[in-house]
N, C-alpha and C positions, 0 to 999 in steps of 0.2 A: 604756241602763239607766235605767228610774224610779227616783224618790226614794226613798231607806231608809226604811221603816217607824220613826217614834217606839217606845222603850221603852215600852209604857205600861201599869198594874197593873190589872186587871181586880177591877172591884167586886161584891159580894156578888149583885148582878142582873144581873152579864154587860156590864155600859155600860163603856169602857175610858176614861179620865179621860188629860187631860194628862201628858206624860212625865216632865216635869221637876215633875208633885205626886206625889211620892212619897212617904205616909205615913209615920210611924215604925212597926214593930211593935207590937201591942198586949200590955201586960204579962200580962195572964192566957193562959191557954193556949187555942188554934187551937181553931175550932170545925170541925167536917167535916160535910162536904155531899157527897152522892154520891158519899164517899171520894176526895173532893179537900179540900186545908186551904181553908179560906174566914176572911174577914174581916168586919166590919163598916161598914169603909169611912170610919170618922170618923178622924181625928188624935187620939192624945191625949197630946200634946206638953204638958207643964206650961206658965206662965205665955202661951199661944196660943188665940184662941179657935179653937172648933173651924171647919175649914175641910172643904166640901164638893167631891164631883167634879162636872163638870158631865157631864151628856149629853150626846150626840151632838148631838141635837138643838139644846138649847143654845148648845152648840159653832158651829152654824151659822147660828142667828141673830147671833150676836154678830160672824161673821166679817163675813157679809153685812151688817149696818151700816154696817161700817168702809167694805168696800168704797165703800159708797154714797157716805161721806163722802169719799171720796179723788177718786173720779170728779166729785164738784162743784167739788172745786178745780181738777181737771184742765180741768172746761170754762172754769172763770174766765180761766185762763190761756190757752186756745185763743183764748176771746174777747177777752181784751187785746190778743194777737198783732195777732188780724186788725184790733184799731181802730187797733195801729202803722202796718201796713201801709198804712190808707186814709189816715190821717194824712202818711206818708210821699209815696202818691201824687198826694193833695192840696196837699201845702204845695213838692214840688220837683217836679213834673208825672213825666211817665212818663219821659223819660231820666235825671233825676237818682235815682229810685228806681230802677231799672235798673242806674245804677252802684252803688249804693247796696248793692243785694241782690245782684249780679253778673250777668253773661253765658255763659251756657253754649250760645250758637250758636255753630256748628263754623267754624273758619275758611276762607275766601272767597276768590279774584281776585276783585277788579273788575274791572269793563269796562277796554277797551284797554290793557290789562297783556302781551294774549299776546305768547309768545313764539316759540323756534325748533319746529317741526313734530318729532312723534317719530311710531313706531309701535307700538302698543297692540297686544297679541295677546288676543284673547276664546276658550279653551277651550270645548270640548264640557261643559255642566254648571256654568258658570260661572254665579251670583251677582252680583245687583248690587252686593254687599257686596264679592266678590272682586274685579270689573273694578274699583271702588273705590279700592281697596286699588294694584292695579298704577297705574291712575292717579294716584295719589298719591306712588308711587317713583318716577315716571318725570314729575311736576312737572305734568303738566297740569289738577290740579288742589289747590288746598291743602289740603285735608281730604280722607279717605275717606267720612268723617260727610258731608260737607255732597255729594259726589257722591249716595249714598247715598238724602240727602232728595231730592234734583231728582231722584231714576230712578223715584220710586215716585210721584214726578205726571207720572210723563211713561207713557200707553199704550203708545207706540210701543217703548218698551224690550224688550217681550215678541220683536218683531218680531228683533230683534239676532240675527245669526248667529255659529257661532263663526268665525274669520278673523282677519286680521290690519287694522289701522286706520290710517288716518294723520292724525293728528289734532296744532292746533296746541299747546303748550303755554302755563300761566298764563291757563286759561280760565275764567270764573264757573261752579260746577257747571254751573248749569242751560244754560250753553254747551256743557260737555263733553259732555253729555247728547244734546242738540242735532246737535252732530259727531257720535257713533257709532253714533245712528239713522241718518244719513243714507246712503242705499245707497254715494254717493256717496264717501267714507269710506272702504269696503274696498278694499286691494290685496291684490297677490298669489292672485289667486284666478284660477285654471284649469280652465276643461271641457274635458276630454280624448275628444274622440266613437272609438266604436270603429273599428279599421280605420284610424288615422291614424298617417303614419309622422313619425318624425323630423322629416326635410326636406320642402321646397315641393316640389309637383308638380304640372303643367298638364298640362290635359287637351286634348291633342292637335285633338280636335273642333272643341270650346268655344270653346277657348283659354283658359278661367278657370282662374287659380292655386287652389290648395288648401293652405291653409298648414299648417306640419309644425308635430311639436310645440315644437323650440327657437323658431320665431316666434312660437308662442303664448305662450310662457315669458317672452319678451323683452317683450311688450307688455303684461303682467299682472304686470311687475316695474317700470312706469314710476311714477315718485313726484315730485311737483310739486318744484320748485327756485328758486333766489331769482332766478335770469335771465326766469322766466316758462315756459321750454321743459318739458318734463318730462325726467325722469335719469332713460333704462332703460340694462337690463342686454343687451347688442346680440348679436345672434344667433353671429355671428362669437368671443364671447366664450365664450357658450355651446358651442357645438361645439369649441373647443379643450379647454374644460373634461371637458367628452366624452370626449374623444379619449384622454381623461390612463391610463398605462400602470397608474397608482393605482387599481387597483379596489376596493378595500377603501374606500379615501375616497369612492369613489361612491356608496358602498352597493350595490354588484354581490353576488348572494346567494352562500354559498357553493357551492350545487348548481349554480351556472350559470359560476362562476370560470371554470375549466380549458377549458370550452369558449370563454366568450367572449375568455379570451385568444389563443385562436386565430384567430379573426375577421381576415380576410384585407382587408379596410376600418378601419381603426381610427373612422373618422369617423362608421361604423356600428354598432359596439358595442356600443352601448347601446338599440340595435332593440329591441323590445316588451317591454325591463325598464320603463316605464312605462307603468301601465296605463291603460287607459280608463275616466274617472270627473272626478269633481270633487273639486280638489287647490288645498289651501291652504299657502304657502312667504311667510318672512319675505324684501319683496324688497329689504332693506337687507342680505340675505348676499350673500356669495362665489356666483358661479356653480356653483363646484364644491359648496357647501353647500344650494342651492336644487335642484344637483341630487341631492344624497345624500338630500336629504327624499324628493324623490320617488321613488326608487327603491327606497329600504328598505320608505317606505309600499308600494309596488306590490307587492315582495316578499311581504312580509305579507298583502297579500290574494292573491295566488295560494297561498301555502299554506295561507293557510284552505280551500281549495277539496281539499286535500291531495297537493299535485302533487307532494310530497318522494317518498310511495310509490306515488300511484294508479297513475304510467304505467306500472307491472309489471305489472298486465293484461293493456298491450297492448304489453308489449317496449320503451318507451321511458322515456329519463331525463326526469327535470323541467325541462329546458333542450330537451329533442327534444318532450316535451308543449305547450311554448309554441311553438316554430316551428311544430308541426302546427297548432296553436289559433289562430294567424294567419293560416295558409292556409284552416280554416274560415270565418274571417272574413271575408277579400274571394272567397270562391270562392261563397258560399252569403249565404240568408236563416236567420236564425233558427229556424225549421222545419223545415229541411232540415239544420240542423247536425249532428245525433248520424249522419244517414245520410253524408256528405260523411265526416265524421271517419270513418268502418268503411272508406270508400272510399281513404284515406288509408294508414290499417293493411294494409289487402287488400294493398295494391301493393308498398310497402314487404316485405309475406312470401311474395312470388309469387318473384323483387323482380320488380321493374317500372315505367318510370319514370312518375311523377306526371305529368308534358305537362300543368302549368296555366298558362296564360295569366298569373294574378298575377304568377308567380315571373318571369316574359318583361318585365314592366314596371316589377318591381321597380329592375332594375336600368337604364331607362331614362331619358333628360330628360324623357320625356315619355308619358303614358299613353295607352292606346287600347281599344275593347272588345276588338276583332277584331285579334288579332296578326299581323305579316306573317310569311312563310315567311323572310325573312332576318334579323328579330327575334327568332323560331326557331331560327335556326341559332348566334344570335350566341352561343360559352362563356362562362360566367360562375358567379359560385361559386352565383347563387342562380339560375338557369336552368333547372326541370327536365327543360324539354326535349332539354338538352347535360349532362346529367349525371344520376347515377342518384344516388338518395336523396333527405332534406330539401335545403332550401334552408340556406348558410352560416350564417343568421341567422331569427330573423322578420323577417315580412316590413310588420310593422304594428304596433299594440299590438292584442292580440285583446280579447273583451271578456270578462268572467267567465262567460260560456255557454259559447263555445264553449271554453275551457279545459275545462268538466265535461263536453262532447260529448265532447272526445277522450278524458277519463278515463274514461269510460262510456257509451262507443262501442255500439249498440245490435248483436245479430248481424245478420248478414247476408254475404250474398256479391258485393255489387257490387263492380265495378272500372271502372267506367263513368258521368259523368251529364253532363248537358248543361242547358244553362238555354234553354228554347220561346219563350221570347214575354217581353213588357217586362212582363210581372207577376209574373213571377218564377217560374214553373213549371217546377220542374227532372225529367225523367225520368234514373229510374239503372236500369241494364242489368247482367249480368255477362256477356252475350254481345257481341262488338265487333260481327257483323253490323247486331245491331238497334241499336246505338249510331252506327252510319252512319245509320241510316234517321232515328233523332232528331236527328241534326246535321239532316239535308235540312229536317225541319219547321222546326228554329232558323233556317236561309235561307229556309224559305219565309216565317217573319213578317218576315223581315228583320234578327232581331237578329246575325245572321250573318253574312258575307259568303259571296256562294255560290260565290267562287274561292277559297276557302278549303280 
């Protein structure tokens, strides 16, 4: 709300006069003016000389004077200020003026102060103010202020991903700075490529291992230690953790509970609840807590994809959607996934058993393209050779494709396909005749064995 309006009497020509000069009445009677009473506008107070109103006009030169005069003392005194000041840093040089007028630089480590190593977490969205801020509760630097100035001279800041960091404590900002640009810096950090299980697996051929997921967990959890070795979190820890009948602590989803406590493996359980992607885990937790991250995470993005209702399309739960979406995955290329997944469905409504080669190596030491006739025969709960329906489990973690192949399975009628040649050219049939005759092409480039 602006100022109240002054009282003020309005004079015989309309000009309104100061509030506080308010006339006495005049003793003869009102005079009228366009039948309003009017005045004359003088005082006539006995022993007073007469006093007049001012104008507006008036009014405003006399304020603007003042003004003027006030603003020249204001400068006198700006200007005495500043010859204290030179004076001051004339006669005690610049640190004693400095104490003098005070210090409002943020507090500082110095050099070779640091202390024990902790781990910083940087969010999606975070602030240099806010990494700041936690470095500052968690010691590795004394001020938030003074991290704060060293991030916004440092380029490299921009680069900072969100992660976890391990960084030393009681650092000079512009060290701290320093450490959590440096790639070097991040732990906990995991790529998860599609199609990767759990456990190691060698390829029978090769002979080169393929590391599962808990060894990739284990080596992405190692954090430097005062012996010099590094402290990781060891595979063997991990799959016990795994293994735990606590599924809720794992972060196991509920649409997938009932089934996975059925898993006739325990050590496998937890098959393609983690997804394929890049996955960041604080590795100063519990194995059982590095693996409830990833797994609720994983969770959450396969319902994004809406696996709670999509597999009603095609007859399956969101636990039977992921096992199909795994066999997508090592059975096919990317391009072929929505036809593979209809080939999936087909069999399953015919029934009829799936006979893929995956499911036959799943459960083996050791992998192979071409499976044998007594690798075939061998029963096993994920075998589909020896058993009709899904496999017990996935068989992989699929990637987010093929989950939406199987939710939105294209029509069609195959029950048949076969991969030709090493470039990946799969033909799909719903007649088994001509499904023989594309096996014979798969043996004649050789990706087949022709005693097969």
């Amino acid at each position: 709300m602006g100022d109240r309006p002054s009282r003020r009497r309005r004079d015989p020509a309309g000009v309104v006069g100061p509030a506080e000069q308010v006339p006495a009445q005049p003793a003869g009677p009102a005079l009228t003016h366009g039948g309003r009473s009017v005045t004359d506008g003088w005082s006539r107070e006995p022993h007073r000389e007469p006093q007049r109103y001012l104008s507006r006009a008036e009014e405003r030169r006399m304020r603007e004077a003042a003004e003027r005069k006030g603003k020249g003392k204001g400068r006198f005194v700006v200007a005495l200020a500043g010859l204290i000041v030179l004076a001051l840093l004339a006669g005690f040089g610049y640190v004693g003026a400095k104490k003098f007028l005070g210090n409002d630089a943020p507090a500082d480590f110095a050099d070779g102060e640091a202390g024990p190593e902790v781990v910083v977490v940087v969010q999606s969205g975070d602030t240099a103010s806010q990494i700041g801020e936690q470095m500052a509760e968690k010691g590795v630097v004394a001020s938030s202020a003074a991290f704060y100035n060293a991030a916004i001279g440092n380029s490299a800041m921009s680069s900072v991903q969100p992660g976890y960091y391990h960084i030393q404590s009681k650092l000079p900002a512009s060290g701290a700075v320093t450490a959590i640009v440096d790639p070097n810096s991040r732990v906990g950090s995991v790529v998860i490529s599609e199609g990767r299980q759990l456990h190691d697996t060698r390829d029978v051929t090769t002979g080169a291992t393929k590391r599962g997921i808990y060894t990739l967990i284990s080596q992405a959890s190692c954090l430097p230690s005062a012996g010099g070795l590094p402290k990781c979190i060891s595979v063997a820890d991990l799959e016990t953790a795994g293994a735990s009948p606590d599924l809720a602590g794992l972060g196991v989803p509920d649409w997938a509970a009932a089934q996975v406590r059925g898993v006739p493996d325990r050590n496998r359980q937890l098959e393609g609840l983690i997804a394929a992607g890049s996955w960041d885990f604080d590795p100063a937790s519990t194995p059982t807590e590095i693996l409830r991250t990833l797994v609720s995470g994983s969770a959450a993005k396969y319902e994004a994809t809406g696996i709670r209702t999509a597999g009603t399309g095609v007859a399956l739960n969101p636990y039977q959607v992921l096992i199909a979406a795994s066999l997508v995955e090592r059975e096919s290329l990317p391009s072929d996934f929505g036809k593979v997944a209809r080939v999936i469905i087909n069999r399953l409504a015919v029934p009829q058993k799936l006979e893929f080669d995956s499911t036959v190596n799943y459960a083996l030491s050791t992998t192979e393209v071409a499976t044998t006739d007594a690798d075939r025969a061998r029963v096993t709960p994920w075998n589909t050779y020896a058993k009709e329906g899904l496999p017990a489990t996935p068989i992989s973690s699929p990637s987010i494709g093929a989950v939406q192949a199987v939710e939105t399975a294209p029509p069609g009628d195959w029950l048949y396909f076969v991969t030709i040649d090493k470039q990946g050219t799969t033909l799909f049939t719903k007649s088994y005749d001509e499904h023989l005759q594309n096996i014979k092409k798969a043996q004649g480039s050789g990706i087949l064995d022709s005693g097969r």
